[in-house]
PALOKE-899473 format. One line per field, with one value per residue (C-alpha): x, y, z; residue number from 1; residue in one letter. Coordinates in Angstrom, 1 decimal, always signed. Layout:
N
x	X	...
y	Y	...
z	Z	...
resi	NUM	...
resn	A	...
***
This chain:
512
x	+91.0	+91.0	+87.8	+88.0	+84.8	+84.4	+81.4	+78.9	+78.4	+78.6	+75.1	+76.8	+79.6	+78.4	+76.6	+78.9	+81.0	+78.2	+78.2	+74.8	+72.8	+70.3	+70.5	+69.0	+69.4	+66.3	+67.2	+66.3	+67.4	+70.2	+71.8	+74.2	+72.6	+72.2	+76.0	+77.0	+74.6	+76.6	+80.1	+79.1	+78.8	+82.2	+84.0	+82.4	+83.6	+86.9	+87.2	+86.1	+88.3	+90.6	+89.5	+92.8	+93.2	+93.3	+89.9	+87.6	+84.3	+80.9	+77.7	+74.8	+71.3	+70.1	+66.1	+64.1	+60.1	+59.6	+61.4	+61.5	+62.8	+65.6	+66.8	+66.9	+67.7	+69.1	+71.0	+72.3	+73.6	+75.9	+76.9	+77.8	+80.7	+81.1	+81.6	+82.4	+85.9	+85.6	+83.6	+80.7	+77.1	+74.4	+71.0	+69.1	+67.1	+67.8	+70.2	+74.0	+77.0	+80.2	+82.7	+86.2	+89.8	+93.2	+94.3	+97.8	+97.9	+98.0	+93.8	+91.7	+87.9	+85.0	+81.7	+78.5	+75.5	+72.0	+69.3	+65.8	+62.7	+60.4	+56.6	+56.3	+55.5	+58.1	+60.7	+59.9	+60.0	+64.0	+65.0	+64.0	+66.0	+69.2	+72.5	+73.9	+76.1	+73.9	+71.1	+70.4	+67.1	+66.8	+64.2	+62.6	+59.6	+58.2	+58.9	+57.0	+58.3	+57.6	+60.3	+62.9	+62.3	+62.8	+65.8	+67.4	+66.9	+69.0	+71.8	+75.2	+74.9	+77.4	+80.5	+80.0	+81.3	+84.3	+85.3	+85.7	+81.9	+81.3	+83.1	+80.3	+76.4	+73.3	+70.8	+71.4	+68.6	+68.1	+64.8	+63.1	+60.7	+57.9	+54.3	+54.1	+52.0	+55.1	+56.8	+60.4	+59.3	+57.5	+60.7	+63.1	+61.1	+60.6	+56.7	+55.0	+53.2	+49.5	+47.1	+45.2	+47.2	+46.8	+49.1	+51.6	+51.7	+53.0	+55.6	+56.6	+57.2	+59.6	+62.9	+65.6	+68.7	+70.7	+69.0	+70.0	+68.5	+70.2	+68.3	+70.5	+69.3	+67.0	+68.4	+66.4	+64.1	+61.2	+60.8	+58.1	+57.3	+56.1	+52.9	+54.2	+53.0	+55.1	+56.7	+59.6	+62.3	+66.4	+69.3	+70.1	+73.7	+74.0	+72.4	+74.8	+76.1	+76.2	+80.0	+78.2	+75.5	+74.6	+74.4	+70.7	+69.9	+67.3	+65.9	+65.3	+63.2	+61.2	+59.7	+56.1	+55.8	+53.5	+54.4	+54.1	+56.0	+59.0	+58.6	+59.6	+61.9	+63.6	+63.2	+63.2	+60.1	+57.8	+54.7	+51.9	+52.7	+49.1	+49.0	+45.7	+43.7	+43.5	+39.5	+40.3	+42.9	+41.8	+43.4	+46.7	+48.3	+50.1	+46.4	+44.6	+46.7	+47.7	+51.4	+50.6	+47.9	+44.6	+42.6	+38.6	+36.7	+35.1	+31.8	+31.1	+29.1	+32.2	+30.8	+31.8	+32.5	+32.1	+32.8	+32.2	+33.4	+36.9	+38.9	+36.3	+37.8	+36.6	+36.8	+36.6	+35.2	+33.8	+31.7	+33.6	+31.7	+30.6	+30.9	+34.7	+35.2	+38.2	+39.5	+41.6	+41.7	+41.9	+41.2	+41.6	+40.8	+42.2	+40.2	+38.1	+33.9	+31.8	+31.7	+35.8	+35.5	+33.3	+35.4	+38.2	+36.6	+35.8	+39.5	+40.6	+38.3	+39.3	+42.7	+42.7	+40.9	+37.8	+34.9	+33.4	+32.6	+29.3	+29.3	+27.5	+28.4	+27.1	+28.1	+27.6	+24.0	+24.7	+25.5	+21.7	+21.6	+22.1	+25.2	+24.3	+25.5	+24.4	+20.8	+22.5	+23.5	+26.6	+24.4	+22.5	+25.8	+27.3	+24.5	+23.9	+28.0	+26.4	+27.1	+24.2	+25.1	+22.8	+23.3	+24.2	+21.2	+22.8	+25.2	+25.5	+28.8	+29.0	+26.6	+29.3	+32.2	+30.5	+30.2	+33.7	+34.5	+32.6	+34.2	+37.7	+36.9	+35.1	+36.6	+34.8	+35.6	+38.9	+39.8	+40.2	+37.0	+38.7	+41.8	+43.3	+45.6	+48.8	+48.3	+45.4	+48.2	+46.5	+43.7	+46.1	+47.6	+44.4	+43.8	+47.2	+46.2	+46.4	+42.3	+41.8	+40.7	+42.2	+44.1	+42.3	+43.3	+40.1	+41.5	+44.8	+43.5	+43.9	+41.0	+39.8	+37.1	+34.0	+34.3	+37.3	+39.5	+38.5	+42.4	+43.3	+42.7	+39.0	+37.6	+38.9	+37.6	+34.4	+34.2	+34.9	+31.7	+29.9	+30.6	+30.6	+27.2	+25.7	+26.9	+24.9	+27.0	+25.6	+22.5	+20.9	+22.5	+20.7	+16.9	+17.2	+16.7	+18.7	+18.0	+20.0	+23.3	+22.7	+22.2	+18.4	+18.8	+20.5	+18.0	+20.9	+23.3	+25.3	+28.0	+29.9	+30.8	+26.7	+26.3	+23.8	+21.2	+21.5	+20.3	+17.8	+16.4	+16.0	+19.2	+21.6	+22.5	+20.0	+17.5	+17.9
y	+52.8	+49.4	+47.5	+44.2	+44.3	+42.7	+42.6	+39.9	+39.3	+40.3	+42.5	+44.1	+44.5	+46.1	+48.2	+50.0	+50.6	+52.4	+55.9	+57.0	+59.7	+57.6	+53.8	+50.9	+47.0	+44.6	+42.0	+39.0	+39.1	+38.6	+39.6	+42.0	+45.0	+47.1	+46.8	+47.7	+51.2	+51.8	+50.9	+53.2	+55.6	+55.2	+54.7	+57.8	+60.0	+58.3	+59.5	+62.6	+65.5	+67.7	+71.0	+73.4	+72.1	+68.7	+67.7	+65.4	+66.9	+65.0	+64.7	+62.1	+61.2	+57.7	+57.6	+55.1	+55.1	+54.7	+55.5	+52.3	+50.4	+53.0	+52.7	+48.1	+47.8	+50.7	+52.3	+49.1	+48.0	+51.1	+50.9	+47.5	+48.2	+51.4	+52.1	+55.1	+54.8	+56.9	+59.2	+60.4	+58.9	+61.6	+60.0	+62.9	+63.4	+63.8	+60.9	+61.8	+59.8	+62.7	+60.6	+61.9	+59.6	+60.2	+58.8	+57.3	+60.3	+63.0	+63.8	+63.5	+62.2	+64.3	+62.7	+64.0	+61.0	+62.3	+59.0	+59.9	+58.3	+60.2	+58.9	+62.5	+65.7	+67.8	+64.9	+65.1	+69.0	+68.7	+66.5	+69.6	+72.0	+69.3	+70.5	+67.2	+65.1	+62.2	+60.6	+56.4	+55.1	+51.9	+49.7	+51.8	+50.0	+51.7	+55.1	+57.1	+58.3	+61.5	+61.4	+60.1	+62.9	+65.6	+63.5	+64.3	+68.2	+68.0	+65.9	+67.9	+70.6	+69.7	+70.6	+74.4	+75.1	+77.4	+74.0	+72.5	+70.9	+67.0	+65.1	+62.8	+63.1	+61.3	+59.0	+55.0	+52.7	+49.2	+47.1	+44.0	+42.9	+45.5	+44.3	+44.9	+48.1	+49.8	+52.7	+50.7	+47.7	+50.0	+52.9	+50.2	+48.8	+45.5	+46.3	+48.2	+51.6	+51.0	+52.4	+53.8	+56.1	+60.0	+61.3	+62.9	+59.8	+58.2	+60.8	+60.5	+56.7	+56.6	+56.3	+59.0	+58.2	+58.8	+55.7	+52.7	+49.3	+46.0	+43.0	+40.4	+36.7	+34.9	+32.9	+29.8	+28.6	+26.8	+23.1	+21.7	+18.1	+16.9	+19.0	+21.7	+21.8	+23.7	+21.0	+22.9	+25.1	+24.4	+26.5	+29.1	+28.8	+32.6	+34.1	+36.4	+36.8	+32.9	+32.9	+35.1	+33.3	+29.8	+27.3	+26.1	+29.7	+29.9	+26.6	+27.7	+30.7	+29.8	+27.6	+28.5	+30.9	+32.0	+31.2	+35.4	+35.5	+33.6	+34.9	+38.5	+37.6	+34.9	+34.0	+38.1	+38.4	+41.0	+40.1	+41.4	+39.6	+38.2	+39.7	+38.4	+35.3	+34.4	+34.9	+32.4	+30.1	+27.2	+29.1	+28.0	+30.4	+27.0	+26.1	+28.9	+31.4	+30.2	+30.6	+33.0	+36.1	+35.0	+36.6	+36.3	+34.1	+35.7	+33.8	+34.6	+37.2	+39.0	+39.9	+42.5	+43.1	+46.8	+47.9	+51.8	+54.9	+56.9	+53.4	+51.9	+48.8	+46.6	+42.6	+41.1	+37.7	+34.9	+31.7	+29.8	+26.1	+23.8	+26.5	+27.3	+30.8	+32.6	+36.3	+37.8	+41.5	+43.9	+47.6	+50.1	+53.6	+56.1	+59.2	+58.7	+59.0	+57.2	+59.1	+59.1	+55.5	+55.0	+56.5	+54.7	+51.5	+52.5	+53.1	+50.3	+47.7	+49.9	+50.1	+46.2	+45.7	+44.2	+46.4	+43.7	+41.8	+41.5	+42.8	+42.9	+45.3	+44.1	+45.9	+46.9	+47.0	+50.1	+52.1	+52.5	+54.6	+58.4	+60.7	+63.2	+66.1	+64.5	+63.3	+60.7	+57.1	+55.6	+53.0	+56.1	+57.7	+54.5	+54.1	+57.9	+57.1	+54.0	+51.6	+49.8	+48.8	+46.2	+45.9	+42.2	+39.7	+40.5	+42.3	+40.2	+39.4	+35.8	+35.1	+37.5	+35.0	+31.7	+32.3	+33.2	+29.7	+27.6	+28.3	+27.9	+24.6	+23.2	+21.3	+20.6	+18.1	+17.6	+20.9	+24.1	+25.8	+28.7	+30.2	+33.8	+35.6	+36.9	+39.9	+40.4	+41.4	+43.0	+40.2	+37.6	+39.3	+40.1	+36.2	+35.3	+37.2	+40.7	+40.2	+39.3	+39.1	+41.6	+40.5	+41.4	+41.0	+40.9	+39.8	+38.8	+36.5	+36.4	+36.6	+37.9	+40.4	+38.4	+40.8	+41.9	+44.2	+47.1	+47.5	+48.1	+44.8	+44.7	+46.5	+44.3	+41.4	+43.1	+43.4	+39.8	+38.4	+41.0	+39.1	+35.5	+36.1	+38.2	+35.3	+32.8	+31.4	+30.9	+31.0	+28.4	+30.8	+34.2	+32.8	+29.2	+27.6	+25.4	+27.7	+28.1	+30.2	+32.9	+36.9	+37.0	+40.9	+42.1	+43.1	+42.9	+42.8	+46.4	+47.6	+50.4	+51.8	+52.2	+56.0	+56.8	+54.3	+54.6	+58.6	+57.2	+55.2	+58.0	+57.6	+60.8	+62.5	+65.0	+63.2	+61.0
z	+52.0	+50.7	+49.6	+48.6	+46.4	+43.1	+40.8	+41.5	+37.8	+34.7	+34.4	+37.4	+36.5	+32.9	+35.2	+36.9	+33.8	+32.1	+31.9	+31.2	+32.6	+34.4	+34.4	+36.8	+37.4	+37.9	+39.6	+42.1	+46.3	+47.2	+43.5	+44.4	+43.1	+46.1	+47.1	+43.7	+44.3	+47.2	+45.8	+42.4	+44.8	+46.8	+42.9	+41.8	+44.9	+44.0	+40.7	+41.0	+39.9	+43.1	+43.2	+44.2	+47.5	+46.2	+47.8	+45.8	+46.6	+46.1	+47.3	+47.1	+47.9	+48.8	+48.4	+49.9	+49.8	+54.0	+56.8	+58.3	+55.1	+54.9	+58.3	+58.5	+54.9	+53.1	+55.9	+56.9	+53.8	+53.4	+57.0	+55.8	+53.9	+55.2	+58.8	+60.8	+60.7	+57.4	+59.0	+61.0	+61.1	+62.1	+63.7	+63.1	+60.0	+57.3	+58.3	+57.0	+56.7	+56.6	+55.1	+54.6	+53.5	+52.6	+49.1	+48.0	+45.4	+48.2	+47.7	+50.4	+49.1	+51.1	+50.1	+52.0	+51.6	+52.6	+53.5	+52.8	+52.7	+50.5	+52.4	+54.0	+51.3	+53.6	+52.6	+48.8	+49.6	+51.1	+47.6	+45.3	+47.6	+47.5	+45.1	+44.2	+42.6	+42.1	+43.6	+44.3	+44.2	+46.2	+45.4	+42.6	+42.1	+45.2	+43.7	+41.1	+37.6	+39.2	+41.8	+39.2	+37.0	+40.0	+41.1	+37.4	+38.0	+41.0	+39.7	+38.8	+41.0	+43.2	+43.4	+42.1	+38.6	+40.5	+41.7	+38.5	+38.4	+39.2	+37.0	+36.8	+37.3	+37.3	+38.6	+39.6	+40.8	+41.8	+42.3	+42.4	+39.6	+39.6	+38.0	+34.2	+34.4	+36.1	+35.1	+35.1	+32.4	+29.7	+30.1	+29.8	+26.3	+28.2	+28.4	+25.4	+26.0	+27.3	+24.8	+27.3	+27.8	+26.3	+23.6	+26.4	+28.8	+26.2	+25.6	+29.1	+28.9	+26.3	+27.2	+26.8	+24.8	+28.1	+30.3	+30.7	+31.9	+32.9	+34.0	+35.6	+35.4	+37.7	+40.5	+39.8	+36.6	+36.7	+36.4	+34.3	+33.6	+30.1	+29.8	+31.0	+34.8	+36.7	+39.2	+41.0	+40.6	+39.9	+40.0	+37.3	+36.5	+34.9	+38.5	+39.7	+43.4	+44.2	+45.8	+48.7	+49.4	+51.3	+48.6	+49.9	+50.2	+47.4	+47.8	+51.6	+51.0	+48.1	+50.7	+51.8	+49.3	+46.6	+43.0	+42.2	+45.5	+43.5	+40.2	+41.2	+44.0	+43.0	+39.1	+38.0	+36.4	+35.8	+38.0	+40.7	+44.2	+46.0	+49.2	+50.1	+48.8	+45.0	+44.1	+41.5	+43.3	+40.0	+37.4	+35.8	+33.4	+31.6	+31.1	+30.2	+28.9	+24.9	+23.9	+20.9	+20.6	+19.6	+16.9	+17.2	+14.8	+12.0	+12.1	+16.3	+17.8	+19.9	+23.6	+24.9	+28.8	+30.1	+33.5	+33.9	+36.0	+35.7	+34.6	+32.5	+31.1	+28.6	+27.8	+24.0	+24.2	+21.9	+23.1	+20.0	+20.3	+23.4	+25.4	+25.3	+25.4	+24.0	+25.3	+22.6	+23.8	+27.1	+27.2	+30.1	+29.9	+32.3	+34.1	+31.3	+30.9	+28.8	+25.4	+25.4	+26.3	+23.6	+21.0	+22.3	+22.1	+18.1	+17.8	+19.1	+16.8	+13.5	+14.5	+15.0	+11.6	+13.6	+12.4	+10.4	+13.2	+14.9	+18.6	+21.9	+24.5	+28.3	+30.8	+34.4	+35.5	+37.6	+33.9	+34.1	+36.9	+36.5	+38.1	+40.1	+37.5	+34.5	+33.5	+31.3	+32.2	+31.0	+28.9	+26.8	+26.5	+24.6	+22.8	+21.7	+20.5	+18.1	+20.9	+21.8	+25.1	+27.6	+31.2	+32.5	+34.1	+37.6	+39.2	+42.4	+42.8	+44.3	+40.8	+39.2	+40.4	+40.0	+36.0	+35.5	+38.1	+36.3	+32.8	+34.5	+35.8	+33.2	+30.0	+26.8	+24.2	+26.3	+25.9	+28.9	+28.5	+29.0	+26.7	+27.4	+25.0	+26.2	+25.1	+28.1	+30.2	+33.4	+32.8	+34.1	+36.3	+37.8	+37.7	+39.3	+42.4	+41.8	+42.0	+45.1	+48.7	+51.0	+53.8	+56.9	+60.5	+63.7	+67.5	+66.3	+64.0	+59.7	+57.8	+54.6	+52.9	+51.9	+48.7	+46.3	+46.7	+44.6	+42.5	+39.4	+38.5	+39.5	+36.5	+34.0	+35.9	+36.6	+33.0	+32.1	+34.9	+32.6	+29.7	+30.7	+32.1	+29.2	+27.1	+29.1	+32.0	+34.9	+33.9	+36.5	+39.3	+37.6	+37.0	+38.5	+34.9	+32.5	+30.0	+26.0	+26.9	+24.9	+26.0	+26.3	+27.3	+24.4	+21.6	+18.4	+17.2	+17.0	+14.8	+16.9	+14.2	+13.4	+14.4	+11.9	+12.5	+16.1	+15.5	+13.2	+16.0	+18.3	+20.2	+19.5	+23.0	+22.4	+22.4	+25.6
resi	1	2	3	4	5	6	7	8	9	10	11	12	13	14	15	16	17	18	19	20	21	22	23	24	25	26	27	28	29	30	31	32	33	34	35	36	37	38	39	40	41	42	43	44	45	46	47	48	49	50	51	52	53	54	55	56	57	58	59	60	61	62	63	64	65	66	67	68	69	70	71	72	73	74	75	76	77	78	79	80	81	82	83	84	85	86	87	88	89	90	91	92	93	94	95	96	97	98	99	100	101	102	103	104	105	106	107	108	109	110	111	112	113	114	115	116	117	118	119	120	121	122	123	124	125	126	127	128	129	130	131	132	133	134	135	136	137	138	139	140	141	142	143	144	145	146	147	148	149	150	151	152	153	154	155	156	157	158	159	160	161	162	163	164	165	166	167	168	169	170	171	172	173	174	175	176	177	178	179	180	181	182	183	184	185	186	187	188	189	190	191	192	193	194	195	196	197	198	199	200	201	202	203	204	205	206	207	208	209	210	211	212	213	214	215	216	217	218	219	220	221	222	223	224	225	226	227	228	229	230	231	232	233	234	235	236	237	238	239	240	241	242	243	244	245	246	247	248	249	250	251	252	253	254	255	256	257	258	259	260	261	262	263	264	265	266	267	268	269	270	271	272	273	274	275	276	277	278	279	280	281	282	283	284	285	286	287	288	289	290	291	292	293	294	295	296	297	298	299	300	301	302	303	304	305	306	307	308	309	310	311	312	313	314	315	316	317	318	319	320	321	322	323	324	325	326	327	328	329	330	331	332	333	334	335	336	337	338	339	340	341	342	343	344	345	346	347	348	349	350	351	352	353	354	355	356	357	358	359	360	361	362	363	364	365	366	367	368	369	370	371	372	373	374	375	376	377	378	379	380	381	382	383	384	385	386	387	388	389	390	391	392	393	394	395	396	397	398	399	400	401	402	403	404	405	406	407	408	409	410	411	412	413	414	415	416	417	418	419	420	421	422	423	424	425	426	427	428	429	430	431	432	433	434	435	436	437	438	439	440	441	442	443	444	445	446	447	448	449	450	451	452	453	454	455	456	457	458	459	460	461	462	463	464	465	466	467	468	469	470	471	472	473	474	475	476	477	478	479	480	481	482	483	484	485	486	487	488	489	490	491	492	493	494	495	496	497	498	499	500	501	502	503	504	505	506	507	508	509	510	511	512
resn	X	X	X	X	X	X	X	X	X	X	X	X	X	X	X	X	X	X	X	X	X	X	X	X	X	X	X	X	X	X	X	X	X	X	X	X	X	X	X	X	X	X	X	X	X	X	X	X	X	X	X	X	X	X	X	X	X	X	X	X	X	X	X	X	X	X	X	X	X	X	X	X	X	X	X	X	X	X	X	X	X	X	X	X	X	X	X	X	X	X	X	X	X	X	X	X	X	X	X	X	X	X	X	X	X	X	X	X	X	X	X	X	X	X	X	X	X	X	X	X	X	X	X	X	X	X	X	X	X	X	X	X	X	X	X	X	X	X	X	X	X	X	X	X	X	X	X	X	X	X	X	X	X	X	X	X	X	X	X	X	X	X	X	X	X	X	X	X	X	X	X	X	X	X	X	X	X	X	X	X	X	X	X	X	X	X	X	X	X	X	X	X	X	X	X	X	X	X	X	X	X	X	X	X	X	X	X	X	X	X	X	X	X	X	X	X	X	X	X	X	X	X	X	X	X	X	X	X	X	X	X	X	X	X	X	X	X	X	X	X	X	X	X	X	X	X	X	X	X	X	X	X	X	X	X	X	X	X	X	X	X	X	X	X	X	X	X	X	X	X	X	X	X	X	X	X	X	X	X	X	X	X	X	X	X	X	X	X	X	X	X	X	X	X	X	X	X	X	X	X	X	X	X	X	X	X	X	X	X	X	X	X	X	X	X	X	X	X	X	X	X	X	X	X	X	X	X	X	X	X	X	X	X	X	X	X	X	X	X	X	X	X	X	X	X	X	X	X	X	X	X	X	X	X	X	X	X	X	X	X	X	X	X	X	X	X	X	X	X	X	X	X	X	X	X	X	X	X	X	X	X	X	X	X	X	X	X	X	X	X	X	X	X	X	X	X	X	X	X	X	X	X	X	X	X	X	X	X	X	X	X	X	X	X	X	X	X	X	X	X	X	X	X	X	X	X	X	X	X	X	X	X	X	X	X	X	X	X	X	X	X	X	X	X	X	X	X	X	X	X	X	X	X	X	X	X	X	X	X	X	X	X	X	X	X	X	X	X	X	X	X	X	X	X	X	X	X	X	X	X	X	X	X	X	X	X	X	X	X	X	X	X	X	X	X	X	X	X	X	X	X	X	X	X	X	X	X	X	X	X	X	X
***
């Protein structure tokens, strides 16, 4: 058999040399990556050691997450570059390709490949009964840190140990730019550890000495005039894969789309794509997001957004002067209730050095309503925890919205009224359309949900209306007057760290 296949650059290329246990490429379409999977495959069964009757034996699985994507894209990729002339195609799940060559040395190369897509439990159930050589994940981001792990129990397994073992084993994956909360960025070190996240999750994200990541360069870069508007895009020259392509192929279908849209297709960056309709479609990260972390001001109240249930989430804010507002920090708990939120609110201001600081907590106005198996509402839980907690003036969320619009679109002194810090991760995400309107369809025609989509990214930005409206915006909407924009709700100033005097004032647990 003779391929005429190089590398399509050198991130590929380094990619296929590498030896490690598991290792992936991140790149942009139309990169490369996915034909390198499949000739790391075919280079593999190559080079695998003759057992005595001089047959290289190997075996492989190629995982997709639907059925559908692994018949028009995966399937047809391999089928590509690899047609039945080497052997035969079965139609039938689990789909098979038998392939079977002669080589100059007087070997003949047997190499079984088993397609699956892994959206049915019975399909997930056929991987862990699988002896392999080694498995190819295509398009990883749509596949769980779960699945990886079981695919490295089932790696070198084939050929037996009487036949010499697999001369090598492991796991390869390829994918496009995932969002930043995704398994792939914080393994590969590209995206710290959430905090959020227990003492074992954290274990489980840390990669092992055997994985490897390569991230090949984005196809085009942005373009940004003087103040640093984004304008357009222009050709990377470091992209990889160009000779195969149409020259205009880029600049074709970054047309029409979204700016997220681009960033994880095109330019390789971690980043949520919008679906549906931006809630906030005013927001410009080059405006509102500042280049460096913020700290908070030691002389302003910080206002703190809550937003309860099993991923309560939290917003730090301060109203600094003339109504700019800085947010300086994000926090998301996970299958968590409000006293371990609580606590791990506490944690996170001593850990940041921020427990001299003057605080107040507003959150959802629904925190004052009881659960049906506990007689305590999240807002008496806080404050039996020395959290003296204050629902918002309203929960409506059109009101809810309008605050948070109105400091986006307003400038004071000259200045965005509005400033983010980086750090606020799922925040802007959230703000670059991961919060947003769902995509509906009625008679053949496109519309949206009058409300957000309830995501991951609505409880941080449920949090942050919280705040903006305990700290006085929209004001006029709540009670129809142009009243001071301070919190009239909120009757101090707490210290979280304050346990004592709130069990002085009657507020332990026990006594709620």
């Amino acid at each position: 058999m003779n391929l005429d296949y190089k590398p399509p650059g050198v991130v590929a290329k380094s990619f296929m040399k590498d030896g490690s246990f598991v290792r992936g490429i991140r790149g942009p379409v139309g990169s490369g990556k996915s034909v390198a999977c499949c000739m790391e495959i075919m280079r593999k069964a190559i080079k695998q050691k003759p057992n005595d009757q001089k047959v290289r034996r190997s075996r492989w699985a190629v995982i997709r997450n639907t059925n559908p994507q692994l018949k028009t894209t995966t399937i047809k990729t391999w089928r590509d570059w690899f047609s039945d002339d080497l052997g035969r195609f079965v139609w039938s799940p689990p789909y098979t390709h038998n392939v079977c060559f002669a080589l100059p040395d007087e070997t003949t190369v047997e190499l079984e490949v088993i397609f699956l897509a892994l959206d049915k439990s019975e399909d997930v159930k056929k991987l862990l009964s699988l002896e392999l050589t080694g498995v190819w994940i295509n398009e990883a981001r749509e596949i769980s840190k779960s699945i990886v792990d079981a695919c490295t129990m089932r790696v070198g397994r084939f050929p037996s140990m009487r036949e010499g073992g697999p001369s090598w084993y492991g796991v390869i994956m390829d994918t496009n730019s995932p969002d930043e909360s995704h398994w792939w960025g914080i393994v590969s070190g590209e995206v710290p550890i959430p905090e959020y996240l227990t003492q074992e999750e954290k274990l489980l994200m840390v990669k092992p000495d055997d994985w490897n990541f390569f991230s090949q360069a984005g196809a085009m870069k942005e373009n940004k005039d003087e103040n640093g508007n984004l304008v357009g895009y222009v050709s990377n020259p470091h992209s990889e894969n160009r000779q195969n392509l149409q020259s205009e192929y880029y600049d074709k279908i970054i047309l029409g789309k979204s700016p997220s849209w681009v960033k994880v297709y095109v330019l390789n960056q971690y980043q949520t794509i919008m679906d549906g309709k931006q809630v906030y479609p005013t927001f410009r990260k080059d405006t509102h997001v500042a280049t460096e972390s913020l700290e908070p001001k030691k002389e302003v109240d910080v206002i703190v957004g809550l937003d309860f249930g099993r991923t309560p989430s939290a917003i730090f804010c301060q109203n600094i002067h003339a109504g700019r507002w800085i947010v300086f920090h994000e926090v998301i708990g996970k299958d968590m209730g409000a006293t371990r939120f609580a606590e791990y609110l506490k944690k996170e201001i001593a850990k940041n050095e921020w427990d001299k600081l003057t605080y107040k907590f507003i959150g959802d106005p629904a925190g004052n309503q009881m659960a049906q198996t506990s007689e305590h509402t999240p807002f008496m839980i806080m404050r039996a925890c020395g959290i003296a907690a204050y629902p918002a003036p309203s929960n409506d969320i059109s009101v809810r919205i309008e605050a948070v619009e109105g400091v986006i679109n307003r400038m004071s002194e000259g200045y965005p009224s509005l400033l983010i810090s980086p750090t606020c991760t799922n925040l802007i995400s959230g703000f670059e359309g991961g919060y947003q309107y769902k995509r509906i369809y009625y008679m053949g025609n496109e519309k949206y949900e009058d409300k957000p989509e309830k995501n991951r990214f609505s409880h941080i930005h449920d949090a942050l209306q919280y705040a903006f409206l305990g700290g006085g915006e929209g004001k006029k909407v709540v009670i129809g007057l142009n009243t001071p924009k301070t919190p009239t709700i909120v009757q101090r100033v707490s210290n979280p760290f304050d346990r004592m005097r709130s069990r002085k004032r009657g507020r332990s647990l026990r006594a709620l």
